[in-house]
PyMOL Python script that loads the backbone (N, CA, C, O; Angstrom):
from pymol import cmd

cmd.read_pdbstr("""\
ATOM      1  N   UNK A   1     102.403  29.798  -9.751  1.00  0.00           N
ATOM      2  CA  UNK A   1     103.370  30.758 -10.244  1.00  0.00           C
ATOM      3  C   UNK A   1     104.505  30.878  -9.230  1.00  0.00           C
ATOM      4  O   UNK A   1     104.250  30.810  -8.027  1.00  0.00           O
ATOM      5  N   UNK A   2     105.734  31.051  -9.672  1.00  0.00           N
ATOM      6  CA  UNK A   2     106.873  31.043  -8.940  1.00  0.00           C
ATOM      7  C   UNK A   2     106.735  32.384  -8.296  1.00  0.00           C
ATOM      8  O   UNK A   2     106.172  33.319  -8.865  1.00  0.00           O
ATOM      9  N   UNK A   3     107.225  32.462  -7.174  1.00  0.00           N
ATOM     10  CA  UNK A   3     107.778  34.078  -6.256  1.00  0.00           C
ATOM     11  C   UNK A   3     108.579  34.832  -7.043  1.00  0.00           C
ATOM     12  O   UNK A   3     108.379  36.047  -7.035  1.00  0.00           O
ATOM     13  N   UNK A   4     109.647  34.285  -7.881  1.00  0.00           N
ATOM     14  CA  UNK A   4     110.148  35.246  -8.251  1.00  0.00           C
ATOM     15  C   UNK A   4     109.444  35.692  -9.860  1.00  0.00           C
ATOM     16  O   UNK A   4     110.015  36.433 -10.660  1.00  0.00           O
ATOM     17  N   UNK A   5     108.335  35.162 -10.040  1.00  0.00           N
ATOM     18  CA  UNK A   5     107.648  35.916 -11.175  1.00  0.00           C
ATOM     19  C   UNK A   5     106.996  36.753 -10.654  1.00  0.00           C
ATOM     20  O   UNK A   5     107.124  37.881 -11.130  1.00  0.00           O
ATOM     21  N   UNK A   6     106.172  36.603  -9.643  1.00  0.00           N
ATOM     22  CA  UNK A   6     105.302  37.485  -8.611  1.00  0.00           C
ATOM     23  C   UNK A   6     106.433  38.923  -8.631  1.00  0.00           C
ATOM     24  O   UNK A   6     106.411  39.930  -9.338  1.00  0.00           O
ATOM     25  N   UNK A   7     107.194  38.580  -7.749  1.00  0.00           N
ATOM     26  CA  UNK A   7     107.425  39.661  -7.188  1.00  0.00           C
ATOM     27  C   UNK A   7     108.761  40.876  -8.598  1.00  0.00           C
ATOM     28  O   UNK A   7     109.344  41.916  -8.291  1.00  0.00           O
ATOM     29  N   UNK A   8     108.793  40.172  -9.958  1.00  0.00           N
ATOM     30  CA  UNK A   8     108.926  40.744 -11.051  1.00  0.00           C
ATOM     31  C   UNK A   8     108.148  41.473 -11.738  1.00  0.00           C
ATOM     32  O   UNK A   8     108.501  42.534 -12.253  1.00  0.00           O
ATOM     33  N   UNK A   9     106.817  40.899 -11.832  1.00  0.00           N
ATOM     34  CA  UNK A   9     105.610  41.019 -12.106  1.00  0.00           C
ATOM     35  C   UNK A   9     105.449  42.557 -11.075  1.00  0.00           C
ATOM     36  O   UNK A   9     105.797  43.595 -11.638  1.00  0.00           O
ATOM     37  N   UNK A  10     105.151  42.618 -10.231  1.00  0.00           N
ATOM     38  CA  UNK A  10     104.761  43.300  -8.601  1.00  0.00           C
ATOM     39  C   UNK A  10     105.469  44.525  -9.093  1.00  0.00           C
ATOM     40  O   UNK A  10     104.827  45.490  -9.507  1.00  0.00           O
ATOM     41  N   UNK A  11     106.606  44.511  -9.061  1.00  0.00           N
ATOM     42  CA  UNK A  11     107.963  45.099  -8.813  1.00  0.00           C
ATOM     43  C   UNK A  11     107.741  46.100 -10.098  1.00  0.00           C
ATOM     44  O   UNK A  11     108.058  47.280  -9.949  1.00  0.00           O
ATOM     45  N   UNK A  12     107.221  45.676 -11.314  1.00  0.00           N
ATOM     46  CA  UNK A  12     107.371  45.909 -12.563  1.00  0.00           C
ATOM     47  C   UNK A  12     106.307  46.972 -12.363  1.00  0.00           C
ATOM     48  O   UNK A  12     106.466  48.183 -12.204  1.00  0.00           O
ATOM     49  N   UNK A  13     105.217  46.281 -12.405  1.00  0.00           N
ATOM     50  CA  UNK A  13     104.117  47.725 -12.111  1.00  0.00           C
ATOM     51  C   UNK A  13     103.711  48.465 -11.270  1.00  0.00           C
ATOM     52  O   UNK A  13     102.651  49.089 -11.328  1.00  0.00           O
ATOM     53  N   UNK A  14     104.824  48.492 -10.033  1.00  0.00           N
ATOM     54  CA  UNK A  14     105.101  49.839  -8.818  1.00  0.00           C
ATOM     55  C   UNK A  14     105.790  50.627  -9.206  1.00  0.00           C
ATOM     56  O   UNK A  14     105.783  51.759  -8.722  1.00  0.00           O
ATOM     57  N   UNK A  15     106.937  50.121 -10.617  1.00  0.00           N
ATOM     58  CA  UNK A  15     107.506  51.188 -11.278  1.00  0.00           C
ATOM     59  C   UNK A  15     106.540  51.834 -12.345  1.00  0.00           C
ATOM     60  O   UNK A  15     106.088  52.962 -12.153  1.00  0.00           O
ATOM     61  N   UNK A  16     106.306  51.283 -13.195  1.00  0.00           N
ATOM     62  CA  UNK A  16     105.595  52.250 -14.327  1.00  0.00           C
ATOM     63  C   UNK A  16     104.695  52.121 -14.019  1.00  0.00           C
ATOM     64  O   UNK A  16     104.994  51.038 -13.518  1.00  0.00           O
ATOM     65  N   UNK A  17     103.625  52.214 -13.785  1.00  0.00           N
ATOM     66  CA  UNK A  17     102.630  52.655 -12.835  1.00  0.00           C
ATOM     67  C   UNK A  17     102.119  53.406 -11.848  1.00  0.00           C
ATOM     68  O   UNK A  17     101.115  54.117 -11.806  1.00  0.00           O
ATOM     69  N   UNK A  18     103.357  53.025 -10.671  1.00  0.00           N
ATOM     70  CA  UNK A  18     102.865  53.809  -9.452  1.00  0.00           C
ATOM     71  C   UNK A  18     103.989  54.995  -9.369  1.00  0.00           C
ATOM     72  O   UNK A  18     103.883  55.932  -8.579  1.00  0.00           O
ATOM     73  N   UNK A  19     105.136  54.832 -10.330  1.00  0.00           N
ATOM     74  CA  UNK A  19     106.236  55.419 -10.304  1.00  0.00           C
ATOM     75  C   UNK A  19     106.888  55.822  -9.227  1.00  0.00           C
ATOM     76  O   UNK A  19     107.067  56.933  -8.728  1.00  0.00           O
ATOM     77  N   UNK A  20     107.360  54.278  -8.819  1.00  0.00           N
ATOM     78  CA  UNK A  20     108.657  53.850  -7.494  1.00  0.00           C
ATOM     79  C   UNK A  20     109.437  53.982  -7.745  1.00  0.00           C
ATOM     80  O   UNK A  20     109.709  53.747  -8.922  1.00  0.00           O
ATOM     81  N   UNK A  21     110.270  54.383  -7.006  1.00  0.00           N
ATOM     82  CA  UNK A  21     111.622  54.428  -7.179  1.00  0.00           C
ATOM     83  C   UNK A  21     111.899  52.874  -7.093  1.00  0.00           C
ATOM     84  O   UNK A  21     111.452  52.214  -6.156  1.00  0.00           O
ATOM     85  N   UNK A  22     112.707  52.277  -8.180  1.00  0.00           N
ATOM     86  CA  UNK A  22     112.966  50.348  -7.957  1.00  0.00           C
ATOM     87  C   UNK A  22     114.084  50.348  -6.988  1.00  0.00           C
ATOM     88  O   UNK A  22     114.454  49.249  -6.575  1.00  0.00           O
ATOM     89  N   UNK A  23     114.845  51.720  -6.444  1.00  0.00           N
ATOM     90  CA  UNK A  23     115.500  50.980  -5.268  1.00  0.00           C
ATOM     91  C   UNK A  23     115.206  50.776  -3.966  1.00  0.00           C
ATOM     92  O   UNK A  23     115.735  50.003  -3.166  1.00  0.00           O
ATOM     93  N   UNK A  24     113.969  51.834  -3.768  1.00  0.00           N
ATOM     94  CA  UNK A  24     113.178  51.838  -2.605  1.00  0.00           C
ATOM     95  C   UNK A  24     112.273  50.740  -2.697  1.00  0.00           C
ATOM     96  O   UNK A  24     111.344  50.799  -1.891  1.00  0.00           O
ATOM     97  N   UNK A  25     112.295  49.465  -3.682  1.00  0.00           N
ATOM     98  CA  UNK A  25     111.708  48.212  -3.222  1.00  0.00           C
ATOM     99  C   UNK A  25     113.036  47.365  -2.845  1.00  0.00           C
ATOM    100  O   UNK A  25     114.029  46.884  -3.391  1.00  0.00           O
ATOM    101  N   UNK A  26     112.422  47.488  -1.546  1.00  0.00           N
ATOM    102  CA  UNK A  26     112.834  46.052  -0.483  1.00  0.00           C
ATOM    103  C   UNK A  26     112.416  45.305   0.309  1.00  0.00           C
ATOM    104  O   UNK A  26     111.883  45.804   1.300  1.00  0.00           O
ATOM    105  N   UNK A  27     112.484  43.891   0.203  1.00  0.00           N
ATOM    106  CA  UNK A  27     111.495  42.519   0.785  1.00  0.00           C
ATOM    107  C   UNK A  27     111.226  43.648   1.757  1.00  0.00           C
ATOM    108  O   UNK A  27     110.319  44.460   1.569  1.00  0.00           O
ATOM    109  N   UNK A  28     112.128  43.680   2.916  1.00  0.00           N
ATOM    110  CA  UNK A  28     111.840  44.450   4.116  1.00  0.00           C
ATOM    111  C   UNK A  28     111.256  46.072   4.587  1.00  0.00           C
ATOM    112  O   UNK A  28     110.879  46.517   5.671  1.00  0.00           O
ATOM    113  N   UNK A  29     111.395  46.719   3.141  1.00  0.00           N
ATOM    114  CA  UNK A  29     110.574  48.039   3.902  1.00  0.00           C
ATOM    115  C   UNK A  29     108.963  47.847   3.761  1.00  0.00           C
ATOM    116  O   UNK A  29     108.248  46.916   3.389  1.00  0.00           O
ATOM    117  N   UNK A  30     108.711  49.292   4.279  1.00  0.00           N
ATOM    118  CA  UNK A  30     107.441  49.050   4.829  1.00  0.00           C
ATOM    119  C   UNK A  30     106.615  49.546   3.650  1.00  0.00           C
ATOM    120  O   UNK A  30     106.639  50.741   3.355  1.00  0.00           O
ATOM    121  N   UNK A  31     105.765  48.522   2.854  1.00  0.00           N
ATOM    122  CA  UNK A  31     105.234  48.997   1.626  1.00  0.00           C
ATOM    123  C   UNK A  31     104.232  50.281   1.595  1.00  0.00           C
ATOM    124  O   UNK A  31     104.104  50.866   0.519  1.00  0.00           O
ATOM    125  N   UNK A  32     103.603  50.682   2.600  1.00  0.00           N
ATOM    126  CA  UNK A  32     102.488  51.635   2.953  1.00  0.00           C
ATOM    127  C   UNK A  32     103.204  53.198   2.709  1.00  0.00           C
ATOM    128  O   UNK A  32     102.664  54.180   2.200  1.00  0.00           O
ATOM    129  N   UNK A  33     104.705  53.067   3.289  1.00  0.00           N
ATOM    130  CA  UNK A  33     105.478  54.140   3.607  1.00  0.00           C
ATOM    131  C   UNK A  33     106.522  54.228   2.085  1.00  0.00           C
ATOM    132  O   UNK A  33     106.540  55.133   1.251  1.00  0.00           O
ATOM    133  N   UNK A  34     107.230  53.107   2.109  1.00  0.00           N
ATOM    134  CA  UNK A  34     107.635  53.369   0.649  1.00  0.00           C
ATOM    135  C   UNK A  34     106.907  53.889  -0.548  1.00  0.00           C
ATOM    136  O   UNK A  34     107.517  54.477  -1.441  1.00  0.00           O
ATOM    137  N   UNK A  35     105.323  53.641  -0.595  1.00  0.00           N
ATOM    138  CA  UNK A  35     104.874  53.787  -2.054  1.00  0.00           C
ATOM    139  C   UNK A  35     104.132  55.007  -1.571  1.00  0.00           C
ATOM    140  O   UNK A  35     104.145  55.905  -2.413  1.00  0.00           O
ATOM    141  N   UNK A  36     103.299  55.386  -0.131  1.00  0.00           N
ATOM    142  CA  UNK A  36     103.194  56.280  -0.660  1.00  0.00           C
ATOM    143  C   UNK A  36     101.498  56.701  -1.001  1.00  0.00           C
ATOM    144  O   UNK A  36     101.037  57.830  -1.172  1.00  0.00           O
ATOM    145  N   UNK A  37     100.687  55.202  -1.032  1.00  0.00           N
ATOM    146  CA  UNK A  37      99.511  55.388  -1.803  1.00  0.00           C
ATOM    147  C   UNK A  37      98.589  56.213  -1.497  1.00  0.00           C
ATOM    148  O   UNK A  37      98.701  56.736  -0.388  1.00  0.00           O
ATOM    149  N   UNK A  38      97.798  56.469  -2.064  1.00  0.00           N
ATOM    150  CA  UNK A  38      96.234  57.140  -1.008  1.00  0.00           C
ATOM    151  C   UNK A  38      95.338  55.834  -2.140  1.00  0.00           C
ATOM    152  O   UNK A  38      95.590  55.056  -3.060  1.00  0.00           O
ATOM    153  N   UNK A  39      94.082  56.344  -1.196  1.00  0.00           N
ATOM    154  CA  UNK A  39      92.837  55.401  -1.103  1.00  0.00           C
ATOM    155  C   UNK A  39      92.696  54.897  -2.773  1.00  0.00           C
ATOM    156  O   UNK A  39      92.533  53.708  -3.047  1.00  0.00           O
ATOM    157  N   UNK A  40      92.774  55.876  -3.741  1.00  0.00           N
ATOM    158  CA  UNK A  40      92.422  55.731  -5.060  1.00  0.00           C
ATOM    159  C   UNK A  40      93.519  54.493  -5.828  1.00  0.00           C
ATOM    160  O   UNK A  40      93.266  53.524  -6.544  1.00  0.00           O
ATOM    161  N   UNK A  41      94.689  55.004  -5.343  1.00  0.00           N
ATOM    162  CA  UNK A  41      95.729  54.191  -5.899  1.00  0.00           C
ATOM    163  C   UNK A  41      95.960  53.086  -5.265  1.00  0.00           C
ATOM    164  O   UNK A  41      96.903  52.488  -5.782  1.00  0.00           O
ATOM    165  N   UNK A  42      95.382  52.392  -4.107  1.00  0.00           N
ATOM    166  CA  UNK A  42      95.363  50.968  -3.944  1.00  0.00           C
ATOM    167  C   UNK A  42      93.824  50.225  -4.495  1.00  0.00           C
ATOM    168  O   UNK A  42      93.598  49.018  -4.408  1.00  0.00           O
ATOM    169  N   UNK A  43      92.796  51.320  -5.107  1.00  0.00           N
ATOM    170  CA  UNK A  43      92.114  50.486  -5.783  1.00  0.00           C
ATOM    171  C   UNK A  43      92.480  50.287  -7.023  1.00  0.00           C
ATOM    172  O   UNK A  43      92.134  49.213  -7.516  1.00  0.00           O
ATOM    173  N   UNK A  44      93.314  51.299  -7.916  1.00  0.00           N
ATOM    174  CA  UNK A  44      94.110  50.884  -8.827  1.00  0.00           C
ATOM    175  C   UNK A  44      94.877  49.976  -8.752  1.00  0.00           C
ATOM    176  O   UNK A  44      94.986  49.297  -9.773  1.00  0.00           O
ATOM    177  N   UNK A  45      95.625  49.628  -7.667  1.00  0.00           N
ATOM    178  CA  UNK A  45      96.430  48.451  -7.334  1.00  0.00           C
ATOM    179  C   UNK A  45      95.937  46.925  -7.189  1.00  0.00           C
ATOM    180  O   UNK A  45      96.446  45.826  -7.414  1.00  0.00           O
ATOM    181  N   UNK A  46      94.716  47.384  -6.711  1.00  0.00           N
ATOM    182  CA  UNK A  46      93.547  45.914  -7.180  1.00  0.00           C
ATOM    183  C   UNK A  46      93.535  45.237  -8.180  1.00  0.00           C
ATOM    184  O   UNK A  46      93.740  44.052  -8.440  1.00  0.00           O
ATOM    185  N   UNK A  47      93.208  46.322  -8.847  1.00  0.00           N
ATOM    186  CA  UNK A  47      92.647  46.244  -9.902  1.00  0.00           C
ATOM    187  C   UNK A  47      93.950  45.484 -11.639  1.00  0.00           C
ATOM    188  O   UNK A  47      93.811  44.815 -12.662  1.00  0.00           O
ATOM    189  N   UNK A  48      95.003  46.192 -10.914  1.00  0.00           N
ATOM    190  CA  UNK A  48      96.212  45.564 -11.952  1.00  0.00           C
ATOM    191  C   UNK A  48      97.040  44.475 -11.314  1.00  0.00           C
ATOM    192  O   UNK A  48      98.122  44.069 -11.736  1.00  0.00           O
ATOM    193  N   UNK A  49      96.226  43.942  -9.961  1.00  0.00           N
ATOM    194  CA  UNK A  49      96.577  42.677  -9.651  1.00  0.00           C
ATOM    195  C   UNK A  49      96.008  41.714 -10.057  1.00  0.00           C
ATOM    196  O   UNK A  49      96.559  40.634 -10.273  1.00  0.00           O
ATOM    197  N   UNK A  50      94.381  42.048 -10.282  1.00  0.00           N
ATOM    198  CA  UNK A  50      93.306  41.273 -10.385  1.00  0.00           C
ATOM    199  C   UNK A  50      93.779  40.963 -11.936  1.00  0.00           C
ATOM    200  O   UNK A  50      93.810  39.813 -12.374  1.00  0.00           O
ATOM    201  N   UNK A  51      94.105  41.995 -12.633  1.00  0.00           N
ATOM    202  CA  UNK A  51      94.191  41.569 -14.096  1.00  0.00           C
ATOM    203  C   UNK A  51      95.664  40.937 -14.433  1.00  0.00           C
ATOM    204  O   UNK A  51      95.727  40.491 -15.578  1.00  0.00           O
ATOM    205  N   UNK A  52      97.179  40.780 -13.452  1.00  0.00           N
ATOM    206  CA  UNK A  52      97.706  40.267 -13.691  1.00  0.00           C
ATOM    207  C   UNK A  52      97.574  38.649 -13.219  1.00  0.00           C
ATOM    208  O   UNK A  52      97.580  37.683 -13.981  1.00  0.00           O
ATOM    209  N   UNK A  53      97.463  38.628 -11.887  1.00  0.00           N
ATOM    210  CA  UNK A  53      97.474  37.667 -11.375  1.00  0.00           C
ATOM    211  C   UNK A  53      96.128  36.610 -11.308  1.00  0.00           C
ATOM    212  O   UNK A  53      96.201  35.437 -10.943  1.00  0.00           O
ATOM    213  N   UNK A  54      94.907  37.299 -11.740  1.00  0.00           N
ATOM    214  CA  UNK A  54      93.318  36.614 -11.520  1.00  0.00           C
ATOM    215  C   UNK A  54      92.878  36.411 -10.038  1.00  0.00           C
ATOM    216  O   UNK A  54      92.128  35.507  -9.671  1.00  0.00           O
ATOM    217  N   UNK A  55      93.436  37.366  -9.224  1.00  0.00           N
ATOM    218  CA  UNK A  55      93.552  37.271  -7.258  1.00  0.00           C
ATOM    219  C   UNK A  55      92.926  38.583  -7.250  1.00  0.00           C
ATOM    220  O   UNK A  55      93.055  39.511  -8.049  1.00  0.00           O
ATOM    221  N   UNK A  56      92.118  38.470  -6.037  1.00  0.00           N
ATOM    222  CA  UNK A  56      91.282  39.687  -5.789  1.00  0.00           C
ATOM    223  C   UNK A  56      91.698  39.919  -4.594  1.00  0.00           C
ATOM    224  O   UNK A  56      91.305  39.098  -3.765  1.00  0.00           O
ATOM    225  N   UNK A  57      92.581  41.034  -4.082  1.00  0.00           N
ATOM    226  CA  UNK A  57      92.786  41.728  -2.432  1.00  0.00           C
ATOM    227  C   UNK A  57      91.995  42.692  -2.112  1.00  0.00           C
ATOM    228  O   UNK A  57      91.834  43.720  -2.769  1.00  0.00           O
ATOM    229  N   UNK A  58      91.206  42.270  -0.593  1.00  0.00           N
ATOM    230  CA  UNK A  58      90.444  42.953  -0.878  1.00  0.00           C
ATOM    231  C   UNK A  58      91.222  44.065   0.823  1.00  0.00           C
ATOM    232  O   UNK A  58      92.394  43.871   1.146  1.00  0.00           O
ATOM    233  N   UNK A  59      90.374  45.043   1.592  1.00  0.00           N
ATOM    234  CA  UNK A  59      90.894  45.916   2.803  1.00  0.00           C
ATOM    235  C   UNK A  59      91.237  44.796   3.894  1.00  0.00           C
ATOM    236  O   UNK A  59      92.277  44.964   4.532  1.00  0.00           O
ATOM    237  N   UNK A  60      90.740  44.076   4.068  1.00  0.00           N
ATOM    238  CA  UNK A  60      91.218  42.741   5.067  1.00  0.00           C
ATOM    239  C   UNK A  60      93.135  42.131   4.789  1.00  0.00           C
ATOM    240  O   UNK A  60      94.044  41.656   5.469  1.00  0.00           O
ATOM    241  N   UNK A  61      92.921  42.484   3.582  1.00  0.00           N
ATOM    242  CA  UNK A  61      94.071  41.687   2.956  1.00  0.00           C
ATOM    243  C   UNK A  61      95.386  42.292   3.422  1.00  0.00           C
ATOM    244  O   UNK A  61      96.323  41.797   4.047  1.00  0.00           O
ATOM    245  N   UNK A  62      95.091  44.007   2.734  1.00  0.00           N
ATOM    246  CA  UNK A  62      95.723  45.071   3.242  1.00  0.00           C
ATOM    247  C   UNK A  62      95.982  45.737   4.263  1.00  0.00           C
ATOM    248  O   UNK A  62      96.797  46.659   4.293  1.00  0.00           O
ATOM    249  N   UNK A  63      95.275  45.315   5.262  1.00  0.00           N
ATOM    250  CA  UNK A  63      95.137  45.619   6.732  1.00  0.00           C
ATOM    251  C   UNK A  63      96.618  44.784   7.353  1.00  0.00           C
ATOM    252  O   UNK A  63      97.369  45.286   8.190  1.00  0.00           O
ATOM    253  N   UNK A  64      96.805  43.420   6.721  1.00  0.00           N
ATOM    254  CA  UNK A  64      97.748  42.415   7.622  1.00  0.00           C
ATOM    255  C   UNK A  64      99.039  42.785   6.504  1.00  0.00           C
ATOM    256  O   UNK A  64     100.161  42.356   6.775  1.00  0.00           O
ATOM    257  N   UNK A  65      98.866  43.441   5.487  1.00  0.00           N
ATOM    258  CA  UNK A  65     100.549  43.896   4.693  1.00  0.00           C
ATOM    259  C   UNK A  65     101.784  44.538   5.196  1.00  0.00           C
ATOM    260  O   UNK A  65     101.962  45.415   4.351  1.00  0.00           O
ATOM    261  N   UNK A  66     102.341  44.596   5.695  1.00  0.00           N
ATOM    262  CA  UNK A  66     103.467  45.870   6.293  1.00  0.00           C
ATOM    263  C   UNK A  66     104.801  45.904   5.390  1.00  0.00           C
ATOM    264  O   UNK A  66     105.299  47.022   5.528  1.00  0.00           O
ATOM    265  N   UNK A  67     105.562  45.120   4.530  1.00  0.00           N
ATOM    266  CA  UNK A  67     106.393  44.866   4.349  1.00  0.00           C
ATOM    267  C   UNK A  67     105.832  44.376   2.553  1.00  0.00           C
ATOM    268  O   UNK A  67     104.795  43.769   2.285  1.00  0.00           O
ATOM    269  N   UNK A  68     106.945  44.895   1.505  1.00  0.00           N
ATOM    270  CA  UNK A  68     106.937  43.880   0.504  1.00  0.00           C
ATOM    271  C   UNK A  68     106.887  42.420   0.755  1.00  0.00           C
ATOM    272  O   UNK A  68     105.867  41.879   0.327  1.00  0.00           O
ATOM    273  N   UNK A  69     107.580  41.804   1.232  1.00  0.00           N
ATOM    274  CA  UNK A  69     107.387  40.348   1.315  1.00  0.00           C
ATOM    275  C   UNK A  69     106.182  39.901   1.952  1.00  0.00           C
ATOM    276  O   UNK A  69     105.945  38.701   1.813  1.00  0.00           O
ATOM    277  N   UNK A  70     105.223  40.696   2.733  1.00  0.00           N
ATOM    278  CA  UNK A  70     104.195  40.485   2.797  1.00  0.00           C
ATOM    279  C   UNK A  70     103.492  40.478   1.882  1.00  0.00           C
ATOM    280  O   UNK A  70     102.709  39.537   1.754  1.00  0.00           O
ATOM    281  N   UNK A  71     103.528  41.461   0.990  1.00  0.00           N
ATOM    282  CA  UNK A  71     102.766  41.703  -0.110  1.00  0.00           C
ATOM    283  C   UNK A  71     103.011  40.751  -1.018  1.00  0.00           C
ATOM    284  O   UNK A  71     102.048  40.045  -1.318  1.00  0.00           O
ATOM    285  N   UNK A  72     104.130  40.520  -1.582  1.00  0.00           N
ATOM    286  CA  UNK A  72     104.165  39.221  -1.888  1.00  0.00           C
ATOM    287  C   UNK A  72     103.910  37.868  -1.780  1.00  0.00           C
ATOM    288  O   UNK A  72     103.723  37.136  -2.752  1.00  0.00           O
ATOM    289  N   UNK A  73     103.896  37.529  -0.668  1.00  0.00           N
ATOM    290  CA  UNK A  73     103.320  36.339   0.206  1.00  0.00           C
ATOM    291  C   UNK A  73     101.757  36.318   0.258  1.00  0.00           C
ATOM    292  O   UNK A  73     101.112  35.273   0.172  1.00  0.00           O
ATOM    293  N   UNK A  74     101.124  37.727   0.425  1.00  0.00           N
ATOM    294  CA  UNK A  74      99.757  37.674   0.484  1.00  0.00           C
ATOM    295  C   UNK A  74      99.102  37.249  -1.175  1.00  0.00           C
ATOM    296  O   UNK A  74      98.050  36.618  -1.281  1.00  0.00           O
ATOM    297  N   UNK A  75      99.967  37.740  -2.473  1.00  0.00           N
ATOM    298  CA  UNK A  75      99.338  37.288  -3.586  1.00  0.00           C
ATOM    299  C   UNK A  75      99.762  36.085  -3.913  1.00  0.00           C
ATOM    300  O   UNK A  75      98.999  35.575  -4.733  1.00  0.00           O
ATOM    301  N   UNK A  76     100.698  35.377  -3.609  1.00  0.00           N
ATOM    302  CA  UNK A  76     101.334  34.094  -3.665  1.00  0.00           C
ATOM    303  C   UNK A  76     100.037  33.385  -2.949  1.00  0.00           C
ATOM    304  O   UNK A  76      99.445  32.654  -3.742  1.00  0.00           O
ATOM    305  N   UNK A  77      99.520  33.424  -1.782  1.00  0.00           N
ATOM    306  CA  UNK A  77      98.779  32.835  -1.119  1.00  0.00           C
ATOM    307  C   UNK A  77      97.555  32.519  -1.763  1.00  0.00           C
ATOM    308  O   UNK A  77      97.073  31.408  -1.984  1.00  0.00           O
ATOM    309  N   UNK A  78      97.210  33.412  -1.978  1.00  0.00           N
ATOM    310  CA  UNK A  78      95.678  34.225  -2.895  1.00  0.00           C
ATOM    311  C   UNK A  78      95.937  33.226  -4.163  1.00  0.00           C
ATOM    312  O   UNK A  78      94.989  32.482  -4.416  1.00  0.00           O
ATOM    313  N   UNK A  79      97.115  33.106  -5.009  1.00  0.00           N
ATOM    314  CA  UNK A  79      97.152  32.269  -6.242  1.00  0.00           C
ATOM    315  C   UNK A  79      96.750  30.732  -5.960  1.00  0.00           C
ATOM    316  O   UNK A  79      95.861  30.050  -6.470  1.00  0.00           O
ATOM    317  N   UNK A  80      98.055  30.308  -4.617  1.00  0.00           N
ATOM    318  CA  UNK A  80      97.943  29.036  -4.326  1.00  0.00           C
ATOM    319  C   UNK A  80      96.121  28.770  -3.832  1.00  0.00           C
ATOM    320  O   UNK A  80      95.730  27.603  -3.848  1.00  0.00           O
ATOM    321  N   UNK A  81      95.323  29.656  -3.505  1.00  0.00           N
ATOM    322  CA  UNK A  81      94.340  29.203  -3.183  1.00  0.00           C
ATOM    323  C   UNK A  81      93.419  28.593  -4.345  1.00  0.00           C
ATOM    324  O   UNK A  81      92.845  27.508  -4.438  1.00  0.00           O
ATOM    325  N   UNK A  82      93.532  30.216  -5.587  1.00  0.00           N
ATOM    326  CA  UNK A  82      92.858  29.752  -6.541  1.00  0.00           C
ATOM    327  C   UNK A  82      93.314  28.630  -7.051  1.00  0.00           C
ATOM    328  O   UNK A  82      92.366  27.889  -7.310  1.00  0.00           O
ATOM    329  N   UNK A  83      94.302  28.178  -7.306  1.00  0.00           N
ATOM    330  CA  UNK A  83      94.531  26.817  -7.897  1.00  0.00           C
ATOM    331  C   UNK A  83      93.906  25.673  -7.335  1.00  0.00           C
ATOM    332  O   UNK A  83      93.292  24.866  -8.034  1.00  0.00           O
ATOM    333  N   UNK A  84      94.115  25.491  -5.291  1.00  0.00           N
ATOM    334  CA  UNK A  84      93.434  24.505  -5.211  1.00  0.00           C
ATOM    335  C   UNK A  84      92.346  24.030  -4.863  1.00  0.00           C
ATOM    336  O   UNK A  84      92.121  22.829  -5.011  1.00  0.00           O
TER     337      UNK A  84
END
""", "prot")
cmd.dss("prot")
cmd.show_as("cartoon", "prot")
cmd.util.cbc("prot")
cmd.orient("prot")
């Protein structure tokens, strides 16, 4: 899958979902601080990754995130694995 479906995809359900503000997503801020989450809503966030993308993140994953483009990069990674 291309990055920029990912991070359309991504982008799409931090808005209706987590209800982000879409201008406070940027490659560079810090996703933890922009969104905001508590514990419940990044297992929700699993969970509508797992069902968009077929990638499972698990606290390891999330531990090394700081930045959207991390976050992005980390499910990009996670895809390219399942494929090969």
């Amino acid at each position: 899958m291309e990055r920029a479906k990912i991070i359309e995809i991504v982008n799409d359900f931090l808005v209706n979902e987590f209800e982000v503000d879409g201008d406070e997503i940027r490659n560079d801020a810090n996703l933890k601080n922009t969104l905001g989450l508590d514990s419940l809503d990044y297992i929700d966030m699993v969970v509508i990754i797992e069902s968009n993308f077929g990638v499972k993140l698990g606290e390891a994953d999330f531990k090394k995130i700081i930045t959207f483009d991390d976050f992005y990069d980390t499910i990009q990674h996670k895809i390219d694995e399942k494929v090969a």
